[in-house]
N, C-alpha and C positions, 0 to 999 in steps of 0.2 A: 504494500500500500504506500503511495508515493503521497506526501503530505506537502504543503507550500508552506513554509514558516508563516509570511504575512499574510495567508488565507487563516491561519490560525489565529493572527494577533486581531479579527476581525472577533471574536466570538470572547476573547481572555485578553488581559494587558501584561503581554510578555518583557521581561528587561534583561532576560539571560541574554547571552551570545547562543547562536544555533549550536555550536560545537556541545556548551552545559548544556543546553536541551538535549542534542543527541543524549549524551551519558546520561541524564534524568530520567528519558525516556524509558532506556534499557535497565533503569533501577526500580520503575515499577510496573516491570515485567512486560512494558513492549520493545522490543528488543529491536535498538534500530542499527542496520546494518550499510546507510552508509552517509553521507551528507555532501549534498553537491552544492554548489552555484550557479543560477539561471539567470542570468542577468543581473538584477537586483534583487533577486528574492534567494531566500536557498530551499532545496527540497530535502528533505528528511524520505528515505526509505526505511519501511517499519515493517515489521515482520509482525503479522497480526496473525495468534494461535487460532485454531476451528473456533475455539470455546469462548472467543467472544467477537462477534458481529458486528456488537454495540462499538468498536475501535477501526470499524472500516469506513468510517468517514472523519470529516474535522474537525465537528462539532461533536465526535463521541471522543474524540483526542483531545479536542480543548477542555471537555469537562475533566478529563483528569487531571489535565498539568494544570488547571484551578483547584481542584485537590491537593495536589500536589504542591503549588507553590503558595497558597492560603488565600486567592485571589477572588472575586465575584466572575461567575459567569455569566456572561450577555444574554439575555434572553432572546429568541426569536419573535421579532412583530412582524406580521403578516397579515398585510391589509388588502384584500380582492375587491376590487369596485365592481358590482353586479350591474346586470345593466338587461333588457331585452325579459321574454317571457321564462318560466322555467325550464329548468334542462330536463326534466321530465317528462317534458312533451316533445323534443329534440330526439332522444335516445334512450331507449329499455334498458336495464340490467336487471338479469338473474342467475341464479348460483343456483347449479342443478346439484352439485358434488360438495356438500358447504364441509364435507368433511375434509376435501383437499384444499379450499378457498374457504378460507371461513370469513372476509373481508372482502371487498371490491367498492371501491371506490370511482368516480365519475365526474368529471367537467368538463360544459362544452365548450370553447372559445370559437365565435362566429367571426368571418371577414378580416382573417388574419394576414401578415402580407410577407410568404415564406423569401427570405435571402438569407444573403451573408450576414455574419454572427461581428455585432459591434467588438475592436478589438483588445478590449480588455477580459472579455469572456472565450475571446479565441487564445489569449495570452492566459490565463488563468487556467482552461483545459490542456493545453499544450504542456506546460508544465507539472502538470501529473499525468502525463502521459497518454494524453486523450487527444483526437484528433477531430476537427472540426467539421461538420455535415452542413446542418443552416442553422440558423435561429431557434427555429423547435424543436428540431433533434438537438441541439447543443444544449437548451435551457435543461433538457431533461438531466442527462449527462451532468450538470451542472449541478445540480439539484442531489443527483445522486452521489458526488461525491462531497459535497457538504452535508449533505442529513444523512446518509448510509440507505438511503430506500429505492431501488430500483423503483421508474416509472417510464410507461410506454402513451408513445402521443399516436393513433391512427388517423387518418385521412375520413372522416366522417362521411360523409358523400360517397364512398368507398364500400361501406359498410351495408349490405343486403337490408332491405327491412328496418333499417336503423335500431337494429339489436343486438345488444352483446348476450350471449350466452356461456358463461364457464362450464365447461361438461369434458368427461371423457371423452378422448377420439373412438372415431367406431373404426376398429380393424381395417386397413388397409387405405384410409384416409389417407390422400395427400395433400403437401403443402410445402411451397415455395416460400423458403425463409430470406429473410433482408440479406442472407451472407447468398444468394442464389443458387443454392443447393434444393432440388427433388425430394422433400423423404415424405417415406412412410411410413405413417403412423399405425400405432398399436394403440390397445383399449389401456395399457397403462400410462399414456400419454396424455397429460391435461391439457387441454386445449381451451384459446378465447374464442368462440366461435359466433358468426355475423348469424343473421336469420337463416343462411343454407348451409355455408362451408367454414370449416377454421381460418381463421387469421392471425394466430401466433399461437408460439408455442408456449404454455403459462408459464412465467417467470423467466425465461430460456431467452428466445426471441420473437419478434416479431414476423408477420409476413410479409411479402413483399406487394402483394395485390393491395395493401392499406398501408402504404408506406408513406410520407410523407414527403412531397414533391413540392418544383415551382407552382402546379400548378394547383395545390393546396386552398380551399379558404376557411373549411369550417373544420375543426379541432376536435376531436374526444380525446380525454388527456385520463389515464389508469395509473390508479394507484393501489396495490392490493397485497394480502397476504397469502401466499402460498406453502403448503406443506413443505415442509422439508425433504423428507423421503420421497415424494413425489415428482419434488423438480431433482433432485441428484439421481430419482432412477430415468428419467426424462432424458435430463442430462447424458448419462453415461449412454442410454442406448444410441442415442443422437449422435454418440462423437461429439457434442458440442457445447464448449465452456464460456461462458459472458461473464462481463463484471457484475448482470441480474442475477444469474444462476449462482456464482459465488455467492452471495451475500445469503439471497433465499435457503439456498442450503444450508448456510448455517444459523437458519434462526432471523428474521429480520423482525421490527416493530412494530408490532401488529398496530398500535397507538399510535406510531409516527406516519398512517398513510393518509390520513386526513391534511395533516400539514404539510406534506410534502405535495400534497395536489395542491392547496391554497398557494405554496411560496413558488411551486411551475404557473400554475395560471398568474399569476402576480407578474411574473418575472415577464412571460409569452405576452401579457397588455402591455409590458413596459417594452419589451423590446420589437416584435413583431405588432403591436397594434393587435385592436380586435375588442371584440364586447365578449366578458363571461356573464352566461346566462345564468340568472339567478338560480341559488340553491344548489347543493353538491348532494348529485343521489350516493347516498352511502349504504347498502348493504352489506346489514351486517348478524346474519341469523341468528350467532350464539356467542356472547361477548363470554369470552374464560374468566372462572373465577378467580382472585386473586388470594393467592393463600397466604396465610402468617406464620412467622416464624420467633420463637422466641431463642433471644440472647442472652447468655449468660458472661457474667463478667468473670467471673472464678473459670469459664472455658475459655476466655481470651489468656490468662494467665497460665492456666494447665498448658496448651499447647507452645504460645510461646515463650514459655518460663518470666515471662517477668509482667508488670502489671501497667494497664493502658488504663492513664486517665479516664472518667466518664463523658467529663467533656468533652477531650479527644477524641474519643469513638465516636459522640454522637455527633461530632464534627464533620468530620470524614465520611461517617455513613450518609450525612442530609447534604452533603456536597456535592455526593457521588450521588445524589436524588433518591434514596433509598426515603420510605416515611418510616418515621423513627419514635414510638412512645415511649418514653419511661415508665415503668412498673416495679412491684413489691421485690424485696428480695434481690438487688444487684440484677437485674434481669428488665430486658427491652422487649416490646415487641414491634418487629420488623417487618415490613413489607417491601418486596425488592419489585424496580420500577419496571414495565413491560422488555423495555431492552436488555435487560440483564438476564437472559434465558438461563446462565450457568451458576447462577445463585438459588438454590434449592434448600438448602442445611445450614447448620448454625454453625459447621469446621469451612463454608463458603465467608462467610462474616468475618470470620477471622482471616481468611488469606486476603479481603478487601482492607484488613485494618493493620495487617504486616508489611502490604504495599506501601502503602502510605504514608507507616511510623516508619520503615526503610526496614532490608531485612538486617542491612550492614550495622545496624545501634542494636538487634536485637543479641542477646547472651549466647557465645557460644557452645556453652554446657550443654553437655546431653542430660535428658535428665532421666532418669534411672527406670527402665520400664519392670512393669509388676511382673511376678513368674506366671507362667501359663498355670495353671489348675489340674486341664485333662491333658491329655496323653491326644495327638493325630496319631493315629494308628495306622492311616495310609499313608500320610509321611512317609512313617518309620517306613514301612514293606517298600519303598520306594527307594529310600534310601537306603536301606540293607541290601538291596538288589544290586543297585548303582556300586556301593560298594566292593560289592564280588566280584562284579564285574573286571572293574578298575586294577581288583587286585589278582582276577585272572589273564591283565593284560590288554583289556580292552580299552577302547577312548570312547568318549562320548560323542555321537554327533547330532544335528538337527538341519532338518531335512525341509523341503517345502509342502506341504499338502494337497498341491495342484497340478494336477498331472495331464496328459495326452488320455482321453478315455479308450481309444483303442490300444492303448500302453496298456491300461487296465485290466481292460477285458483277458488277457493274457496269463494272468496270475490270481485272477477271484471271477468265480463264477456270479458273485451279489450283481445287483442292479447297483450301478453307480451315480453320485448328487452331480447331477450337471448343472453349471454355472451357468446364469441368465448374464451376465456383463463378462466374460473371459477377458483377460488380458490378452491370450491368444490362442490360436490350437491345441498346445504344448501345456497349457496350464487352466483347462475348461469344465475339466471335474475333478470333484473331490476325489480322492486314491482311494480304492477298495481295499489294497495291499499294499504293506510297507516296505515290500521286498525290491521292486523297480527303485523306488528311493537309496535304498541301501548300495546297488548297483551303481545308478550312479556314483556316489559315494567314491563305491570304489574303485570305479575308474577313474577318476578324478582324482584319487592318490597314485594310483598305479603309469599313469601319465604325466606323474611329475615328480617318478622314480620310486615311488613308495612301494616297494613290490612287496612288504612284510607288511599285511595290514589286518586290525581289528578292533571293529567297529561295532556298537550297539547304540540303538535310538529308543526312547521311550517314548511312544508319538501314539496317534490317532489316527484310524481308518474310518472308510466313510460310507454308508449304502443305505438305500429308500427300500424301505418297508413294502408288504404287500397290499398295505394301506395310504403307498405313495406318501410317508411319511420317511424325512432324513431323519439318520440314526448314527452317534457315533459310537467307537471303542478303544477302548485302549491295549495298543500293543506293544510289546517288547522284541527286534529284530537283532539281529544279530546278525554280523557278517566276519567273513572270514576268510586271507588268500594268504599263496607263499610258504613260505616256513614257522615250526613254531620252536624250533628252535636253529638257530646262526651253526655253520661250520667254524669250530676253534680246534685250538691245539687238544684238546682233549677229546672231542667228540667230533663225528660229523654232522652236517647238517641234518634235520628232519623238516618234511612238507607235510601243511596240514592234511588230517585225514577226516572222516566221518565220524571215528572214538573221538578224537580230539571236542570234535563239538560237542558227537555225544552228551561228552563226560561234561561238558561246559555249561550244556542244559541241564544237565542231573542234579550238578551243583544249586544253580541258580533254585530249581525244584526243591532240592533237599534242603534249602530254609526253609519250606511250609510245611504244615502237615497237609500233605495230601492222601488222600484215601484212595485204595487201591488203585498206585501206578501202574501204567503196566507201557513196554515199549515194544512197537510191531512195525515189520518192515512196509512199506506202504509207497504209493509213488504222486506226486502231485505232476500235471503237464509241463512244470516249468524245471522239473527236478529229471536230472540223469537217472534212468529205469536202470534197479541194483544198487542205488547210492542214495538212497529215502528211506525215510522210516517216521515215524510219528509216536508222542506220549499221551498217553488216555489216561480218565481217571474217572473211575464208573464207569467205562465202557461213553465216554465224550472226548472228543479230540480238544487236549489242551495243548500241544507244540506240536509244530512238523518242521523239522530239520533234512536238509541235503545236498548233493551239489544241483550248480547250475547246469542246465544241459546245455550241452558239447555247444549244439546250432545257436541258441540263445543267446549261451556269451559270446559267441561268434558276430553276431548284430551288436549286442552292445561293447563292441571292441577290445573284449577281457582277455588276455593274453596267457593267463593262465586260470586252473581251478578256482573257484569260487564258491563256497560255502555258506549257505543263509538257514535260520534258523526264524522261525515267526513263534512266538509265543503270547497267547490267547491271556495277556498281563490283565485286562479285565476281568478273569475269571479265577486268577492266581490272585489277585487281591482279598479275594472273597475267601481264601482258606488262613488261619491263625498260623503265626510262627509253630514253628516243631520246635517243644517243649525237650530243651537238654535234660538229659538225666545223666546221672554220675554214681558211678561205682567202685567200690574199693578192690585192686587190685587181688586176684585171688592168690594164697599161699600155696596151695596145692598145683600139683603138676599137671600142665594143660597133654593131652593124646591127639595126636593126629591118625585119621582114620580114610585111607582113598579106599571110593566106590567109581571101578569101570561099569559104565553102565549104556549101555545099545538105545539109540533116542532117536525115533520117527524124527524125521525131518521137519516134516509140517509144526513141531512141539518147539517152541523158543523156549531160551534160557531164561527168560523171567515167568512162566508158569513154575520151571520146576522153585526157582528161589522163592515166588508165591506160596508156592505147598511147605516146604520146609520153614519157612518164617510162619507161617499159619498152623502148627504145630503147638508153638508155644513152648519148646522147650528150653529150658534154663538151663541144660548144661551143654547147647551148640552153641558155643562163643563163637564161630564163625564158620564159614563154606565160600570155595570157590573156586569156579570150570581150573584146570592147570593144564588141560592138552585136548586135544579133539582131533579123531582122525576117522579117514575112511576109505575104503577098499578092505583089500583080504577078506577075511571071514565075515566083513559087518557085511549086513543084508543090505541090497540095494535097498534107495528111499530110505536109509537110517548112516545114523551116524555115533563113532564111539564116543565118548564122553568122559575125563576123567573127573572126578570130583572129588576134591578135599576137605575134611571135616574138621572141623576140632572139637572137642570134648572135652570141656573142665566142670569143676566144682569148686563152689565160694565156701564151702564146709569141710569136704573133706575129698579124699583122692578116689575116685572112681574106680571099680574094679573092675574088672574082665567081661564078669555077668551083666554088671547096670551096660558097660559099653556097647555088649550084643543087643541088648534090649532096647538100649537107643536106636543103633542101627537099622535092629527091625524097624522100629515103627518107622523111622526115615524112607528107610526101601519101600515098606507098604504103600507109603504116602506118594513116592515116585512112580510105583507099579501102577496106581489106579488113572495116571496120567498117561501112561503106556509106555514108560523107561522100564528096561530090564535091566537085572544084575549080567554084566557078560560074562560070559562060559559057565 
């Protein structure tokens, strides 16, 4: 926002030098970035946050640096000399859609005489950056960068039926806008439309069929409020950004439309000639409530440790136009003026009263905050996960959530959230799977030498319901290429394998208690067939880990193996930490006991370690596969198995008899799974 110093000292009686204004500026929080010289005058560039509106003009500028420097503000007089019959009989307005237009404002100026712009109002726009059109188009312009309210002047005579109507476009509307571009409109597009066809786009632009020309004489001059949301989706699908559209979007003054038509028509008799006919049609179907807020004086000191006069406050709040009563109990009640959209709460009061006492005088102690109470329990799992991670080697990354949908389709069979505004092809829906994310990833190390890489994200997937409702979840991915351990003087290198992640998922797992894991080999479309497998729990698919297939990484330019892991963290969140237990080392001599045992193929080694932990016995302190083989005597479709037991006792040393008797029941428990004893 390009500001004129002496368009400011018109509204405030400034004595600084522009240079202290600059720094003043950016000391209560509008941050100006740079300060030029236009002849005689200098422009101030101000960088004005979404969250307030109210500073995109000069007179929401000069009310603060009147704030600011303790000075009176000039009020606005605006005097219309009415003249001719009502405008009411001139031109209709009505609001079909009063929920996107809740205001619309009207006057007509008859016998106007459109030219060139007198040149202190062509010298006044120019130096904020605006370029000159005629008289009416410039008053407007004018208008809007003193008071912050977009307003549109049409060609009345122009005008079908001499009616304005605000209404929804009907699907496939066209309309020719003032920048000479064809579009087509959609039913989310608000539209000013004559008695047949639209004539601007609401808030946005204007069209060109009511544009204002030499050959111009009678006036309808708009001044109105438009939805927010409405004009920025208008906006975005248009392709098309105004200095209306900016402002609209973020909140304009629903209060300020009335006088911003009085001081255009004012300005339009003074400069172009013409009669405004008496009376300004204002519809306006449902004026908003104004809510109250109460202030607390003991909250202005909580937050910024030290204590604000009452005067002072109530200084700077009735400066800043806020109405301000005093009540019981160190406490105000507050009403904040229609322009201040971003004043809701009593912690907003206080950042208007830290501006203004300066943040630089305020204490820089921290002041001591109280302990939590309850425990975040997801936190914690969040963070004990993260940690694992870290400490099995991984790095943390974050990823975008906007992907190519035909990316998607690839790696999740869900219906995907398609984006009504894309930024482009490549980033049009939301991601069903975090796996194409990770990919990138890691080619993007891997292309700039990092061929050792591992990566986890803790991110969100994205897919519409069978209720055509978006839905999202939280997942945990995991990626992984290269070596997992370096070639040195001691060892050789090793490349990651499948145990390696395996084991990485297991880990991560074996901080919850999960109830019956179980892990099965399984193959996803995007996973090398033979190099998948997947973790259940209850018979629900919690993790599917494997490599990338061969052709796959092939498109996405992956030079070597690559390993991804998706983990179903939404539903790992839902299980309690595994509860450590601790035991005292036993005095007694632990027995090792191997059983060769003949094992159908179809049978994984997590049934049989299912059966044997589902046992219950206290004196198998441990088991585990030590060889497997096949040919010779094993029966095709089986394989041998060796298995190693141990057997101790926390009381006393085990004999011969309890060890047979263990053994049985072990074998039995393996037999009914269909493992035999071999030979």
């Amino acid at each position: 926002m390009k500001l004129s110093v002496s368009w400011l000292k018109e509204f405030v009686d400034l004595s600084v030098s522009p240079r202290q204004l600059k720094a003043d500026l950016t000391m209560i929080g509008l941050n100006t970035e740079a300060l030029t010289q236009v002849g005689d005058d200098w422009v101030l560039d101000v960088e004005v946050t979404t969250n307030r509106p109210d500073c995109l003009s000069h007179y929401g500028v000069a009310r603060e640096l009147a704030t600011h420097y303790r000075l009176p503000l000039k009020e606005l007089e605006v005097v219309v000399e009415e003249s001719g019959g009502p405008a009411q009989e001139a031109v209709s307005i009505e609001i079909s859609d009063p929920d996107l237009c809740a205001r619309y404002c009207g006057r007509v100026v008859q016998n106007v005489k459109v030219g060139p712009s007198p040149s202190w109002l062509v010298k006044r726009l120019e130096a904020v950056g605006q370029r000159s059109i005629n008289n009416v188009a410039d008053v407007t312009n004018f208008v809007l960068m003193e008071l912050g309210h977009p307003l549109h002047a049409f060609d009345l005579s122009r005008l079908k039926q001499q009616k304005i109507i605000v209404r929804r476009a009907k699907p496939g509307e066209p309309l020719r806008t003032l920048d000479g571009v064809n579009r087509t409109l959609t039913r989310d597009n608000l539209v000013i439309a004559d008695g047949t066809h639209p004539v601007a786009l609401a808030g946005v632009m204007g069209g060109e069929e009511s544009e204002i020309s030499s050959a111009t004489r009678n006036v309808l001059l708009e001044s109105a409020w438009f939805d927010p949301v409405s004009v920025r989706r208008t906006s975005k699908s248009q392709g098309l950004h105004t200095e209306a559209s900016h402002r609209f979007e973020r909140g304009a003054d629903i209060q300020m439309a009335p006088l911003a038509l009085d001081r255009t028509a004012a300005l339009i008799q003074e400069i172009a000639g013409g009669e405004v006919l008496a009376g300004m049609i204002d519809v306006y179907p449902r004026p908003p409530l104004v809510e109250s807020m109460i202030f607390r004086q003991s909250e202005i000191t909580r937050i910024l440790g030290t204590e604000i006069a009452r005067g002072e406050v109530e200084r700077i709040l009735r400066s800043l136009e806020f109405l301000v009563e005093a009540s019981s109990g160190g406490t105000w009640v507050v009403r904040a003026p229609s322009f201040r959209v971003d004043v809701s709460r009593e912690v907003d009061l206080v950042e208007e009263i830290a501006r203004h006492v300066g943040y630089d005088r305020l204490p820089s102690r921290v002041r001591p905050a109280p302990p939590r109470v309850e425990r975040d329990a997801t936190r914690d799992k969040v963070m004990t996960t993260s940690s694992l991670l870290v400490a099995l080697g991984f790095h943390e990354i974050i990823t975008t959530s906007m992907v190519d949908p035909a990316e998607s389709e690839r790696f999740s069979d869900s219906t995907p959230v398609i984006l009504e505004n894309p930024l482009s092809q490549d980033a049009s829906a939301m991601r069903t799977s975090a796996v194409p994310s990770m990919l990138r990833a890691i080619r993007w190390n891997l292309d700039r030498g990092a061929n050792d890489a591992r990566l986890f994200e803790l991110g969100k997937t994205y897919s519409m319901t069978a209720l055509d409702v978006p839905e999202e979840h939280q997942v945990l991915t995991l990626g992984a290429t290269g070596h997992r351990r370096p070639a040195s003087v001691y060892d050789n290198e090793a490349a990651q394998d499948f145990f390696d992640l395996k084991g990485d998922v297991e880990t991560i797992l074996s901080a919850f208690d999960v109830p019956a894991l179980e892990f099965e080999p399984s193959g996803r479309a995007y996973l090398q067939q033979g190099c998948g497998g997947r973790m259940n729990s209850q018979g629900t698919e919690l993790a599917v880990l494997g490599m990338i297939q061969q052709d796959l990484a092939r498109e996405y330019k992956l030079r070597q193996a690559v390993w991804v892991a998706e983990i179903n963290f939404e539903r790992l969140l839902g299980f309690p930490f595994r509860v450590r237990k601790y035991q005292s080392i036993s005095r007694f001599p632990a027995v090792e006991r191997d059983f060769s045992l003949v094992v159908p193929d179809d049978l994984p080694y997590g049934r049989l370690s299912s059966a044997i932990a589902g046992l219950g016995l206290e004196e198998v302190r441990g088991y585990s596969p030590v060889d497997r083989f096949r040919g010779g005597t094993i029966p095709a479709g089986h394989y041998s198995l060796l298995l190693r037991v141990t057997f101790q006792s926390a009381d006393r040393t085990l004999t011969s008899e309890e060890i047979g008797a263990l053994s049985q029941k072990l074998l039995t428990a393996l037999q009914g799974l269909g493992a035999q004893l071999r030979g």
